[in-house]
PyMOL CGO cylinders between C-alpha atoms (Angstrom):
from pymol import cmd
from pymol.cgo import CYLINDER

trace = [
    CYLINDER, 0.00, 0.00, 0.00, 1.35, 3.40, -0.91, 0.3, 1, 1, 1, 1, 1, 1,
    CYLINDER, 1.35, 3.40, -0.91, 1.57, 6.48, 1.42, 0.3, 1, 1, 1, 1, 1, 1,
    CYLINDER, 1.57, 6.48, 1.42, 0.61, 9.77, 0.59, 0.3, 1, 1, 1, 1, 1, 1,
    CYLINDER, 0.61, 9.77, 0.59, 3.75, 12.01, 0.74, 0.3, 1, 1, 1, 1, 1, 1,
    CYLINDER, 3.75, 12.01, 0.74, 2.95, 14.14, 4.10, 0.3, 1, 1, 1, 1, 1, 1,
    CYLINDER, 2.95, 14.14, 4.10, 6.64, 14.52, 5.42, 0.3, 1, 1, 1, 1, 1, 1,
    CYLINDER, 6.64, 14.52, 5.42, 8.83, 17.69, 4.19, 0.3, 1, 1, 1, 1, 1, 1,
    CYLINDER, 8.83, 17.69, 4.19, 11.42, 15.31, 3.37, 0.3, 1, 1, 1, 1, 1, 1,
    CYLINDER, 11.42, 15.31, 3.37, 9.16, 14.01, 0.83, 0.3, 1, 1, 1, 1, 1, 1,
    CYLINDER, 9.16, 14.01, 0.83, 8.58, 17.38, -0.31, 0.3, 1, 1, 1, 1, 1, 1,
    CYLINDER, 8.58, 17.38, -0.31, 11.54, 18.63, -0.61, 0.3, 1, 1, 1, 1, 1, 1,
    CYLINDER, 11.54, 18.63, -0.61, 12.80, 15.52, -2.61, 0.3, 1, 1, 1, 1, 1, 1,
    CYLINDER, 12.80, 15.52, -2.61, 9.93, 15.73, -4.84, 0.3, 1, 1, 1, 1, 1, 1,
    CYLINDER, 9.93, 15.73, -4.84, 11.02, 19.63, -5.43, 0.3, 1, 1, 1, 1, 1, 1,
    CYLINDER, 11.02, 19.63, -5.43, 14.42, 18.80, -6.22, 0.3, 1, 1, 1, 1, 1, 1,
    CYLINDER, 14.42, 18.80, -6.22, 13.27, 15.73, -8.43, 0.3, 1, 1, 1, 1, 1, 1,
    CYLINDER, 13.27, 15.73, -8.43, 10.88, 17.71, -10.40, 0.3, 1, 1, 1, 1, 1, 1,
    CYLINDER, 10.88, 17.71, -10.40, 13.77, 19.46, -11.87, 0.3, 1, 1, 1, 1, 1, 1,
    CYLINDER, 13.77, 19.46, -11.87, 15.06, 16.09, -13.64, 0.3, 1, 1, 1, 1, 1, 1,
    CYLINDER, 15.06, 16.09, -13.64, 11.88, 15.18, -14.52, 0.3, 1, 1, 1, 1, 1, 1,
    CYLINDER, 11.88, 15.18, -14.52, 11.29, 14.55, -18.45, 0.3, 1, 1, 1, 1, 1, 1,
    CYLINDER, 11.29, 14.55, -18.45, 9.47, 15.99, -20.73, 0.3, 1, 1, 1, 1, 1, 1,
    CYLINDER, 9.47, 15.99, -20.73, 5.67, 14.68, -20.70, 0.3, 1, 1, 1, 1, 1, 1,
    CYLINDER, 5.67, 14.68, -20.70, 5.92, 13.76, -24.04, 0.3, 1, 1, 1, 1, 1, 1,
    CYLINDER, 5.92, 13.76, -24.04, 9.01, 11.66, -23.42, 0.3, 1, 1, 1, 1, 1, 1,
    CYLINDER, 9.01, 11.66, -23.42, 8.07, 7.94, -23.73, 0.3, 1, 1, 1, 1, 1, 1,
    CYLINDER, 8.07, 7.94, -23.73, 10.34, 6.99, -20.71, 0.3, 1, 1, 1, 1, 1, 1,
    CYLINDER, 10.34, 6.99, -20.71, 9.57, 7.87, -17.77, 0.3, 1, 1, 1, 1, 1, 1,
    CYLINDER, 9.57, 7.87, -17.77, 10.64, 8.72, -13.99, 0.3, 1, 1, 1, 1, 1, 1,
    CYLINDER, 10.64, 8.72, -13.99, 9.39, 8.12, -10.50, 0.3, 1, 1, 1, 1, 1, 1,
    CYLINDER, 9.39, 8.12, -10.50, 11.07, 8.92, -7.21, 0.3, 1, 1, 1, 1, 1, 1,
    CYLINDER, 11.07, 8.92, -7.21, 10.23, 6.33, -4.04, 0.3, 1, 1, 1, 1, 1, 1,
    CYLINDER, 10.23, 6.33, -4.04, 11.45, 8.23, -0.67, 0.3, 1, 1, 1, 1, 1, 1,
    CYLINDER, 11.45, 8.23, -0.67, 12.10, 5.68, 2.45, 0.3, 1, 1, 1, 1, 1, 1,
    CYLINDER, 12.10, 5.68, 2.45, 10.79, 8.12, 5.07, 0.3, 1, 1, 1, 1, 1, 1,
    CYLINDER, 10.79, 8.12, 5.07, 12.02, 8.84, 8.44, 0.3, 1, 1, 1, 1, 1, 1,
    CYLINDER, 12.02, 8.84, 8.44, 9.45, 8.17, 11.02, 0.3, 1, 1, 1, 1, 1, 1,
    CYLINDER, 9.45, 8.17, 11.02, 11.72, 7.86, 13.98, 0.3, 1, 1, 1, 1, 1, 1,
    CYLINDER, 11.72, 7.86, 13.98, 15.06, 6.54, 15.30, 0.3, 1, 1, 1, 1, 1, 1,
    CYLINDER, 15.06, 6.54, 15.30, 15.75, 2.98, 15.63, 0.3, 1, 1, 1, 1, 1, 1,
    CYLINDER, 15.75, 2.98, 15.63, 15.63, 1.21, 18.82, 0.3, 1, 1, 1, 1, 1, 1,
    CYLINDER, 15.63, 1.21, 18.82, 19.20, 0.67, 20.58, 0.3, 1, 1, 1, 1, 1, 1,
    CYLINDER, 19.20, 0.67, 20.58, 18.61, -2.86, 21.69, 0.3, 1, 1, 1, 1, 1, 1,
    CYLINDER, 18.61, -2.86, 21.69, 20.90, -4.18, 24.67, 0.3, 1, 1, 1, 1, 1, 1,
    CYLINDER, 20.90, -4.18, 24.67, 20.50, -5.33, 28.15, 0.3, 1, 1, 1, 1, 1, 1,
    CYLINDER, 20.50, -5.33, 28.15, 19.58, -2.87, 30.57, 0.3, 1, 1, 1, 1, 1, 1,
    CYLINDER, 19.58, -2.87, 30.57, 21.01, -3.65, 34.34, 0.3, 1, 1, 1, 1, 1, 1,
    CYLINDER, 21.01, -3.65, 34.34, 17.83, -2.38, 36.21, 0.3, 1, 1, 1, 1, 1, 1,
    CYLINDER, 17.83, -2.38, 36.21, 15.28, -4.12, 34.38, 0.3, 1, 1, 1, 1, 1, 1,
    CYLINDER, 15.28, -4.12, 34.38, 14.04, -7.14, 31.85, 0.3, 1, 1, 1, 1, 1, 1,
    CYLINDER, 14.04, -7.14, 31.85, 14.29, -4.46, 29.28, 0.3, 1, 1, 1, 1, 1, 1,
    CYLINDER, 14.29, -4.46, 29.28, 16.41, -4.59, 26.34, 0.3, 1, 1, 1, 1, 1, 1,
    CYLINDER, 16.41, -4.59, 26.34, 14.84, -1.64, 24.48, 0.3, 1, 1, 1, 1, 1, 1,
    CYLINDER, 14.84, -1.64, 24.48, 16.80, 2.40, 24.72, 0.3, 1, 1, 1, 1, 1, 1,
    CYLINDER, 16.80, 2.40, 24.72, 16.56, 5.99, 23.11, 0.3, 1, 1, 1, 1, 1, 1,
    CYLINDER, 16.56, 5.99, 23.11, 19.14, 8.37, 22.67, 0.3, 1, 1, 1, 1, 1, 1,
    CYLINDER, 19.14, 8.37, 22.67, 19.26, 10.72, 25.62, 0.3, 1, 1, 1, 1, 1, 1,
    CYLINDER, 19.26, 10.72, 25.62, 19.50, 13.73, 23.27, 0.3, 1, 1, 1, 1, 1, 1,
    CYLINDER, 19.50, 13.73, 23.27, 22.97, 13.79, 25.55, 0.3, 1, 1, 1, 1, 1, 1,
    CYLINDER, 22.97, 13.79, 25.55, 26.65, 12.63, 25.27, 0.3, 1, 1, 1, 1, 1, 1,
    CYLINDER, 26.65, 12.63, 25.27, 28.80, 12.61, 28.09, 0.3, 1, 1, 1, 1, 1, 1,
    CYLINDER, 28.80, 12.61, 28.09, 33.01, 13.68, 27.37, 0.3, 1, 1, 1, 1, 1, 1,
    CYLINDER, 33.01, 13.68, 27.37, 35.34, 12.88, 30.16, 0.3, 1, 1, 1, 1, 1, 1,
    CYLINDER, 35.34, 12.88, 30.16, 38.92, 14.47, 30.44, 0.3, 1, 1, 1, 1, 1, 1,
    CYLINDER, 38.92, 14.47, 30.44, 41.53, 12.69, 31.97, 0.3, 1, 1, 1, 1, 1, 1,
    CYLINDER, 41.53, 12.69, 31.97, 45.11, 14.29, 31.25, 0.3, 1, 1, 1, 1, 1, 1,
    CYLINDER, 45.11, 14.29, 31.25, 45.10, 15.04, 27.59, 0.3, 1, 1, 1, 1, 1, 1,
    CYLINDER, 45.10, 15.04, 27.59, 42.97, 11.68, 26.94, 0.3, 1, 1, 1, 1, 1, 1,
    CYLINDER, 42.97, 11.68, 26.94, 39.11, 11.77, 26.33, 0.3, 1, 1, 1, 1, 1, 1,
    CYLINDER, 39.11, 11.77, 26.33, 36.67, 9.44, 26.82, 0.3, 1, 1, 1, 1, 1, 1,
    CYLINDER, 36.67, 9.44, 26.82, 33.14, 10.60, 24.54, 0.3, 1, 1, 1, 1, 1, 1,
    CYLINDER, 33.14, 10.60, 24.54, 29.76, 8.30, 25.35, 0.3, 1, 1, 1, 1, 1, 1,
    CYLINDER, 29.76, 8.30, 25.35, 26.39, 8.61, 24.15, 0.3, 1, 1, 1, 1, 1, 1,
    CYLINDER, 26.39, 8.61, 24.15, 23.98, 8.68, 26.65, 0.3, 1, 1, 1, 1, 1, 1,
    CYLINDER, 23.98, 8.68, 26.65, 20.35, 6.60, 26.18, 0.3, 1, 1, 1, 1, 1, 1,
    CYLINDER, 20.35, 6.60, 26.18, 17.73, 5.67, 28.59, 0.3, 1, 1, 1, 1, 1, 1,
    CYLINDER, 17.73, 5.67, 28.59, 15.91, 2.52, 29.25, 0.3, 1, 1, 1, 1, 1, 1,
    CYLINDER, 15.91, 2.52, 29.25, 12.44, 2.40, 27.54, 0.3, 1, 1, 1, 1, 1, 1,
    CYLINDER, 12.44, 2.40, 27.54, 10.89, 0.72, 30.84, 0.3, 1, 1, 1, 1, 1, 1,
    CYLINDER, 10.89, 0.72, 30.84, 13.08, 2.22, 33.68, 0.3, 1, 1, 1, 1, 1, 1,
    CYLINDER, 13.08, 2.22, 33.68, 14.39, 4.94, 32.57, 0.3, 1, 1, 1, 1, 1, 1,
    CYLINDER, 14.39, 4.94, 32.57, 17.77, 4.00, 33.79, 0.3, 1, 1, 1, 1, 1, 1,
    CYLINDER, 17.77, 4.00, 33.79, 20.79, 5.77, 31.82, 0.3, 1, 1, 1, 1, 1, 1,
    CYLINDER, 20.79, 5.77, 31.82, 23.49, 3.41, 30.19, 0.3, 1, 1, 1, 1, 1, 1,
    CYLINDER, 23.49, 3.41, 30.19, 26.39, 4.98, 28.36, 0.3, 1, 1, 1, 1, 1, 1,
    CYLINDER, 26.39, 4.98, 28.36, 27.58, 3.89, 24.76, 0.3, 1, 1, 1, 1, 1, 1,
    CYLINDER, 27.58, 3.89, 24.76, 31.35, 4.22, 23.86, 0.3, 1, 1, 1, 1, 1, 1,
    CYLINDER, 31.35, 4.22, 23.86, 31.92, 6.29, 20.87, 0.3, 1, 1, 1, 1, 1, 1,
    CYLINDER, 31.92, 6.29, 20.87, 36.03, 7.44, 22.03, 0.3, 1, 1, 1, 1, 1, 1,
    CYLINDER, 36.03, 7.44, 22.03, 38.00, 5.74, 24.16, 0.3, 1, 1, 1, 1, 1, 1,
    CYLINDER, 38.00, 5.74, 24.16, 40.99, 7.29, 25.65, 0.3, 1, 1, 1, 1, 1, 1,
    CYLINDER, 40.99, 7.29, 25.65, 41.77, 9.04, 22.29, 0.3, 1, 1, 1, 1, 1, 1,
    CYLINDER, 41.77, 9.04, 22.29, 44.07, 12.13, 22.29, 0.3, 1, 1, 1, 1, 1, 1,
    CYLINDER, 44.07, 12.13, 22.29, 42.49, 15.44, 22.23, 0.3, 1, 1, 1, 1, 1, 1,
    CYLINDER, 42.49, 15.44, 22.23, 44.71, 16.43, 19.18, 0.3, 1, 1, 1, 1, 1, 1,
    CYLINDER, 44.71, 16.43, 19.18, 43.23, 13.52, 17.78, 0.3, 1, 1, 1, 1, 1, 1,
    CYLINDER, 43.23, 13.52, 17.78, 40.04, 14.96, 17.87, 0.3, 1, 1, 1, 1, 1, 1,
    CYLINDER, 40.04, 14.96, 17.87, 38.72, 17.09, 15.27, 0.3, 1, 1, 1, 1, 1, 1,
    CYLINDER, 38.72, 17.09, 15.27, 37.40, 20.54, 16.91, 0.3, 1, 1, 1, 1, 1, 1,
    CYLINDER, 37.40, 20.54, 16.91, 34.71, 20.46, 15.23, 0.3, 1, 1, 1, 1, 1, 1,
    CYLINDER, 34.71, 20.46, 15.23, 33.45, 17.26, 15.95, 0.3, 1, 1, 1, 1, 1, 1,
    CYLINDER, 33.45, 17.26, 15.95, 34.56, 17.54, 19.90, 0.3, 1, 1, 1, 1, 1, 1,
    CYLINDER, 34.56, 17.54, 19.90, 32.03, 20.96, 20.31, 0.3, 1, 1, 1, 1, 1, 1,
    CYLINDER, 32.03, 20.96, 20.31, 29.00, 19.03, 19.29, 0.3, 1, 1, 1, 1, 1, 1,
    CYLINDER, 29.00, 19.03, 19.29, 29.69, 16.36, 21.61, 0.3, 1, 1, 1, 1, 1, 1,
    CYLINDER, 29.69, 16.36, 21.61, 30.37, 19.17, 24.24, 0.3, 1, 1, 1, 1, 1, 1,
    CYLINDER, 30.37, 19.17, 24.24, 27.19, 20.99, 22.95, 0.3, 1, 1, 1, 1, 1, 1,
    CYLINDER, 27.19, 20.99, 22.95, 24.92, 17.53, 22.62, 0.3, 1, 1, 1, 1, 1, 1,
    CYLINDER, 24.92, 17.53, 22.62, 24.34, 18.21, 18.79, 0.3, 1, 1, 1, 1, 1, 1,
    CYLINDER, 24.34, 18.21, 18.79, 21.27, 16.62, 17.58, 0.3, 1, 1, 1, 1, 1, 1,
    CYLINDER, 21.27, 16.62, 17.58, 22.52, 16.19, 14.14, 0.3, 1, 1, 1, 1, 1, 1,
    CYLINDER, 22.52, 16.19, 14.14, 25.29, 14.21, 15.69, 0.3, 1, 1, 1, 1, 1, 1,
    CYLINDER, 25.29, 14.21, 15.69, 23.05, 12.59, 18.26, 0.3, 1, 1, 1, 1, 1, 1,
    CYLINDER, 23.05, 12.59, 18.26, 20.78, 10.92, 15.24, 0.3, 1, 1, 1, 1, 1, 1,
    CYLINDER, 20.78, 10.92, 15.24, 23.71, 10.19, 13.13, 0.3, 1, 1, 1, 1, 1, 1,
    CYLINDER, 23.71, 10.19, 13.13, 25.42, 7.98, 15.93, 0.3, 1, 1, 1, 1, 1, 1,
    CYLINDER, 25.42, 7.98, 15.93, 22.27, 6.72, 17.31, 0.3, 1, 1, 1, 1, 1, 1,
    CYLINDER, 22.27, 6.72, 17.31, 21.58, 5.10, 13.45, 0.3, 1, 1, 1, 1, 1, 1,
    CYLINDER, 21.58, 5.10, 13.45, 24.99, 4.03, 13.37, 0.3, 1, 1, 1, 1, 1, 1,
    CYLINDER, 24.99, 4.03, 13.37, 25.48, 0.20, 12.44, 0.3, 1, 1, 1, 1, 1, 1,
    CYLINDER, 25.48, 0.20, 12.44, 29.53, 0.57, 12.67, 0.3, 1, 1, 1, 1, 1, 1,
    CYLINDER, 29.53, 0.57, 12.67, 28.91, 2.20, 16.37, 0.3, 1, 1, 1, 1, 1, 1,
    CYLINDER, 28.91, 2.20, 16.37, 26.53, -0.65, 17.23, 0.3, 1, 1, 1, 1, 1, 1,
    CYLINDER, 26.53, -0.65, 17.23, 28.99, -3.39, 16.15, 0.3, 1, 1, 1, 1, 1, 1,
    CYLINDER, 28.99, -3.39, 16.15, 31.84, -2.34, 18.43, 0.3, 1, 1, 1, 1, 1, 1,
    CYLINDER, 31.84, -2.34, 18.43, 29.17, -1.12, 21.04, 0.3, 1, 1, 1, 1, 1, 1,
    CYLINDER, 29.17, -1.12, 21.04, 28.14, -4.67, 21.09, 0.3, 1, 1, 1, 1, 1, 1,
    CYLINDER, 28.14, -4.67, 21.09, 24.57, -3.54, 20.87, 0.3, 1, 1, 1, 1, 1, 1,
    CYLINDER, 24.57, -3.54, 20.87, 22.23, -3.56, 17.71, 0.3, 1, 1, 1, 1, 1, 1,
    CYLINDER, 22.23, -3.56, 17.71, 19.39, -2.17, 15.89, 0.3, 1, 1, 1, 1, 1, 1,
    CYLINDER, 19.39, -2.17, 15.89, 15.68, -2.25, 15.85, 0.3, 1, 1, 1, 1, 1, 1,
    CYLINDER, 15.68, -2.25, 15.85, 14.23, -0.50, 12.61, 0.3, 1, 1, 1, 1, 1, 1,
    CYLINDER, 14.23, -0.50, 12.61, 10.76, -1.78, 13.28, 0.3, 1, 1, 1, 1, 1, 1,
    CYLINDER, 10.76, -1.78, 13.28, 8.63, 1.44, 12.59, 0.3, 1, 1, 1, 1, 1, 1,
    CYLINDER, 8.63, 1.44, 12.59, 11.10, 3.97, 11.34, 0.3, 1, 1, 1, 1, 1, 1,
    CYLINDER, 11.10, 3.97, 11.34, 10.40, 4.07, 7.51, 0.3, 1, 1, 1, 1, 1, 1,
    CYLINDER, 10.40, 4.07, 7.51, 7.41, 4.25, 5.25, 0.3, 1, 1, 1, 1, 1, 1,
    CYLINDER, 7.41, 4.25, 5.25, 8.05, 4.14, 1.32, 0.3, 1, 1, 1, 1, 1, 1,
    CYLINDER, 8.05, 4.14, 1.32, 6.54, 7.72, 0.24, 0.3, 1, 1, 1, 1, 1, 1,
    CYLINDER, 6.54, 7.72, 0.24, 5.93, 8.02, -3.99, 0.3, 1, 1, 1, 1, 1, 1,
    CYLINDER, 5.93, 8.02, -3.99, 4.56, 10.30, -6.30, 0.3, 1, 1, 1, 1, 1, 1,
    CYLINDER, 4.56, 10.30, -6.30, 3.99, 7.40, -8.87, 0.3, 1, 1, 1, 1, 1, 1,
    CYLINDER, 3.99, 7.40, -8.87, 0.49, 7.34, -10.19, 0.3, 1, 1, 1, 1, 1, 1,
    CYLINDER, 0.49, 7.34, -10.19, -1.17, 4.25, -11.41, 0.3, 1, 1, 1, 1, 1, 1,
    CYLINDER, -1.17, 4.25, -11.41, 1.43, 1.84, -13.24, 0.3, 1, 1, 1, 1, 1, 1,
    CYLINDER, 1.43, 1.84, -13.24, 0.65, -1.74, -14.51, 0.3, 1, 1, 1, 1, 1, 1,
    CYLINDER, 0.65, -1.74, -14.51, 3.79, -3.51, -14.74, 0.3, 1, 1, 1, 1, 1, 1,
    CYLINDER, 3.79, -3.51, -14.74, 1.76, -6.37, -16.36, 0.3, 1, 1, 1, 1, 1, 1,
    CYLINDER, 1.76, -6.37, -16.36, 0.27, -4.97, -19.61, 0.3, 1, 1, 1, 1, 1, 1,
    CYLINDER, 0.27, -4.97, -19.61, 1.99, -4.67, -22.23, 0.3, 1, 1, 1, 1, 1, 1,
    CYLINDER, 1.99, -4.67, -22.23, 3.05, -0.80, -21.86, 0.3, 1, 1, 1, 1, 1, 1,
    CYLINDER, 3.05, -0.80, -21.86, 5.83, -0.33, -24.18, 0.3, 1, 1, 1, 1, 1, 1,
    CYLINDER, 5.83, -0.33, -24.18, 7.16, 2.86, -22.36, 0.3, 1, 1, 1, 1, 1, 1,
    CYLINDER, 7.16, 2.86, -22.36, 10.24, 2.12, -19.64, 0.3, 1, 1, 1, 1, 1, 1,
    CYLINDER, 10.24, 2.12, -19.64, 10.04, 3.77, -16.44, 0.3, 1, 1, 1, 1, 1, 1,
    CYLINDER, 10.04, 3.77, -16.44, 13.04, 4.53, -14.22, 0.3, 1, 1, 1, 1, 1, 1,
    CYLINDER, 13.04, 4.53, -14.22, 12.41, 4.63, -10.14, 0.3, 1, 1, 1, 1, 1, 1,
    CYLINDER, 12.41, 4.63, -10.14, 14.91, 6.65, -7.76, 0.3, 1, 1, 1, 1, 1, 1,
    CYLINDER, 14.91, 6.65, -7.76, 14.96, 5.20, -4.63, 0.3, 1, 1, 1, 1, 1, 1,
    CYLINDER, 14.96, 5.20, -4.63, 16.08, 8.03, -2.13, 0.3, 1, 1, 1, 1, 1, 1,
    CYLINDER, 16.08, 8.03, -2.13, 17.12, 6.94, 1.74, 0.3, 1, 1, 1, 1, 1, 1,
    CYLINDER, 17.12, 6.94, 1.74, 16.27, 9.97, 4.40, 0.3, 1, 1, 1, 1, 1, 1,
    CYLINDER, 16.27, 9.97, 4.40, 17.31, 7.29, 6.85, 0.3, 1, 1, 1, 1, 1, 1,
    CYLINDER, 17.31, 7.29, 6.85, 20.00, 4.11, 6.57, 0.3, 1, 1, 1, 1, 1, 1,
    CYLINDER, 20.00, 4.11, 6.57, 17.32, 1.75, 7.51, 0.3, 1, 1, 1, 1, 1, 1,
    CYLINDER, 17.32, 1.75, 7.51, 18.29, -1.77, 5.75, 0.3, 1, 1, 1, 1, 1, 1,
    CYLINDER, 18.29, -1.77, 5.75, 15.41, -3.00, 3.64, 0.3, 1, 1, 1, 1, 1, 1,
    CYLINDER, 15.41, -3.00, 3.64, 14.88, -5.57, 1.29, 0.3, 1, 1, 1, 1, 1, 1,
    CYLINDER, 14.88, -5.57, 1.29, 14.52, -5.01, -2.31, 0.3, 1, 1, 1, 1, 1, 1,
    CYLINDER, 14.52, -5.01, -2.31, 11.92, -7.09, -3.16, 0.3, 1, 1, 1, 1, 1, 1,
    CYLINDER, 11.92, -7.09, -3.16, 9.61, -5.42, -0.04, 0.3, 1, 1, 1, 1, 1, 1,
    CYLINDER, 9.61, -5.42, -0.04, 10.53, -2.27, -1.72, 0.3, 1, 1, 1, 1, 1, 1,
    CYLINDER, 10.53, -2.27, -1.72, 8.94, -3.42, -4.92, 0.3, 1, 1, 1, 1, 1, 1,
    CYLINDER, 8.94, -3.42, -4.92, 5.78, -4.83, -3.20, 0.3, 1, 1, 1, 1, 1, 1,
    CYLINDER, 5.78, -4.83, -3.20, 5.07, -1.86, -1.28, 0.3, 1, 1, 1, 1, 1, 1,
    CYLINDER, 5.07, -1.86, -1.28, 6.36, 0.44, -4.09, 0.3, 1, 1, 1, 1, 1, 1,
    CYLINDER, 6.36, 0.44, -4.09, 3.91, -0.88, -6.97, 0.3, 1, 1, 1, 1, 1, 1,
    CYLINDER, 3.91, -0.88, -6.97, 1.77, -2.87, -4.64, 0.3, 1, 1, 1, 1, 1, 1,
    CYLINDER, 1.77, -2.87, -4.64, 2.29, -6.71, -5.83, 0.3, 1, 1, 1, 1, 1, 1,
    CYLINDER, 2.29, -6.71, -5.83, 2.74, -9.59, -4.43, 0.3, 1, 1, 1, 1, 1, 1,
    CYLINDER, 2.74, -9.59, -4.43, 6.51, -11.68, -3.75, 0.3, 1, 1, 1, 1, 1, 1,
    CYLINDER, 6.51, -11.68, -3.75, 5.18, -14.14, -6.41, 0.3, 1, 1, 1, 1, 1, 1,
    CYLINDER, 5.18, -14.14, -6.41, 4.83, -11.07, -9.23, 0.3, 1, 1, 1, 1, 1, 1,
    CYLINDER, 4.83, -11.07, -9.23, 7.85, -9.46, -8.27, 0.3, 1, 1, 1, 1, 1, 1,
    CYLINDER, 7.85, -9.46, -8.27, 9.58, -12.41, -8.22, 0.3, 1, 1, 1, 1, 1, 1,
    CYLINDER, 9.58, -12.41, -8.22, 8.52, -13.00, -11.77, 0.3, 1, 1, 1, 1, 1, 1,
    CYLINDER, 8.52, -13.00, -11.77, 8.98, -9.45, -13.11, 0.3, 1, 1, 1, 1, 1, 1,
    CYLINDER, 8.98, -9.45, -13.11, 12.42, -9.41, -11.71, 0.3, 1, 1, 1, 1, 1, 1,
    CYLINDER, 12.42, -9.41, -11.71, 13.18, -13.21, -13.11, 0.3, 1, 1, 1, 1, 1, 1,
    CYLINDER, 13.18, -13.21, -13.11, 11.78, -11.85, -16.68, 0.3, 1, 1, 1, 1, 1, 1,
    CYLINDER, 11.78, -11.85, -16.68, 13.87, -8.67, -16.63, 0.3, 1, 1, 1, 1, 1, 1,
    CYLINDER, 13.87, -8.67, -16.63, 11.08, -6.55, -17.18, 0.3, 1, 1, 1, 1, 1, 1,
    CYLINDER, 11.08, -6.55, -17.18, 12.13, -5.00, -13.79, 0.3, 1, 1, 1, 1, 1, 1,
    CYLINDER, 12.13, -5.00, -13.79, 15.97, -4.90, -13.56, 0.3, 1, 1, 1, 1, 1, 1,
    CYLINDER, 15.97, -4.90, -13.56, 17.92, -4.11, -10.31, 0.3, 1, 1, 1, 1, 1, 1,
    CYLINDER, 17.92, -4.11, -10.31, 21.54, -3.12, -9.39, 0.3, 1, 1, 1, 1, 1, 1,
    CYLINDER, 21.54, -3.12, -9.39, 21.56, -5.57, -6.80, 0.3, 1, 1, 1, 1, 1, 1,
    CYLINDER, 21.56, -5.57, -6.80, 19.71, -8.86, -5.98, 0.3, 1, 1, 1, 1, 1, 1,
    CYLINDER, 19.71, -8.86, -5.98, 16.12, -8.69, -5.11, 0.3, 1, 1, 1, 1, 1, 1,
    CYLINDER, 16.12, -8.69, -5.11, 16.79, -10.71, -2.17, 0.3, 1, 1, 1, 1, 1, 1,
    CYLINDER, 16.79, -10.71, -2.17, 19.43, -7.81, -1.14, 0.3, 1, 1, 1, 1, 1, 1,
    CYLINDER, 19.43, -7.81, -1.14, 18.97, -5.54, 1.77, 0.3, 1, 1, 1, 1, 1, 1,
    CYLINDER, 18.97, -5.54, 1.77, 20.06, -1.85, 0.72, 0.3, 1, 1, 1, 1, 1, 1,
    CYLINDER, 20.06, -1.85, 0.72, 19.99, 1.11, 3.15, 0.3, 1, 1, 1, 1, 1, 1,
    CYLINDER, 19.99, 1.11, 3.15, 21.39, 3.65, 0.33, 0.3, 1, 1, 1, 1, 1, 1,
    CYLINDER, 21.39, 3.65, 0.33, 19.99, 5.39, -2.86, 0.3, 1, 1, 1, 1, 1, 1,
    CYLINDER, 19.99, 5.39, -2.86, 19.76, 3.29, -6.13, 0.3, 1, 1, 1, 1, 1, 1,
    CYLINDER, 19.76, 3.29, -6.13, 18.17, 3.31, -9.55, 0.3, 1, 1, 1, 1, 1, 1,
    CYLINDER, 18.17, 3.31, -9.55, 15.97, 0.10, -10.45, 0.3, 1, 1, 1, 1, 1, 1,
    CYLINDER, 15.97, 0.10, -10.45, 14.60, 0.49, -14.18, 0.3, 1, 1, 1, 1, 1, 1,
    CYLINDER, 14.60, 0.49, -14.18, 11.34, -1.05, -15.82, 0.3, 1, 1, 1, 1, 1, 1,
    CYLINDER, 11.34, -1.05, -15.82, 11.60, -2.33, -19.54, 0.3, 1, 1, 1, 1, 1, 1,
]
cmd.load_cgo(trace, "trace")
């Protein structure tokens, strides 16, 4: 099922996409898909207070001093208890190490920074922690009314634009993005009529181009 395009993400990518757009009486075509942001995944580890295993970002980092060595942690709370854990994002690195830039928005708990760790899958793996996407996206298009089985001669191109890395698989891309079934996709895909830069079994968290014949 497709989602009317409500976020300003969406609008602003389908401002900047109009611009590429061709001509109406071009007989290819273009479509952009947006993977909207609808929140921040769920940091998933064991919390010492409670059965819980689900956190949020704090909004909050924490940056210790000791000599000329810093120590930099995200802070997140407990989902059930509230209960602050820290997550190591420097360890006992040299302050001329640093960049200055970076070190003043941990100092001045930068939300850009904030969301961009707190979606981080590198972070998570040394963390020892991982991530829960469930909820974060919907697939926003402007795509009107296509039937991939008829026998339309004219090709269509699809943009696939990420405002979040959430990892997704192709093929639940295509079913919620022309709203088919596995089986058809499957079968479009296995024809060539729809042809991919990756495998439709693939999980992608990046912007790509998929193409209709």
């Amino acid at each position: 099922m497709r989602s009317l395009p409500q976020t300003l993400g969406f609008t602003k990518a389908m401002h900047d996409f109009r611009g590429t757009r061709m001509p109406a009486d071009s007989a290819d075509r273009k479509s952009l898909w947006v993977v909207s942001e609808l929140g921040l995944p769920a940091i998933v580890k064991a919390c010492v207070s409670c059965r819980s295993t689900r956190h949020r970002p704090s909004g909050k980092f924490r940056v210790n001093a000791n000599g000329k060595l810093l120590d930099v942690w995200l802070l997140i709370g407990c989902e059930l208890c509230g209960r602050t854990s820290k997550i190591p994002v420097h360890e006992r690195v040299h302050v001329t190490a640093l960049d200055h830039d970076r070190l003043v928005m941990f100092e001045t708990n930068d939300p850009a920074m904030v969301r961009t760790l707190a979606m981080d899958a590198a972070l998570a793996g040394r963390a020892g922690h991982r991530l829960d996407w469930t909820g974060t996206w919907r697939l926003d298009t402007d795509m009107p009314f296509y039937d991939l089985q008829s026998e339309d001669t004219a090709s269509l191109e699809v943009l696939v634009r990420f405002e979040l890395p959430v990892p997704v698989r192709v093929e639940k891309l295509l079913r919620t993005g022309f709203g088919l079934s596995r089986t058809a996709v499957r079968e479009l895909v296995g024809s060539g009529r729809v042809r991919l830069p990756v495998a439709v079994d693939a999980k992608v968290r990046a912007d790509f181009t998929l193409f209709v014949e």
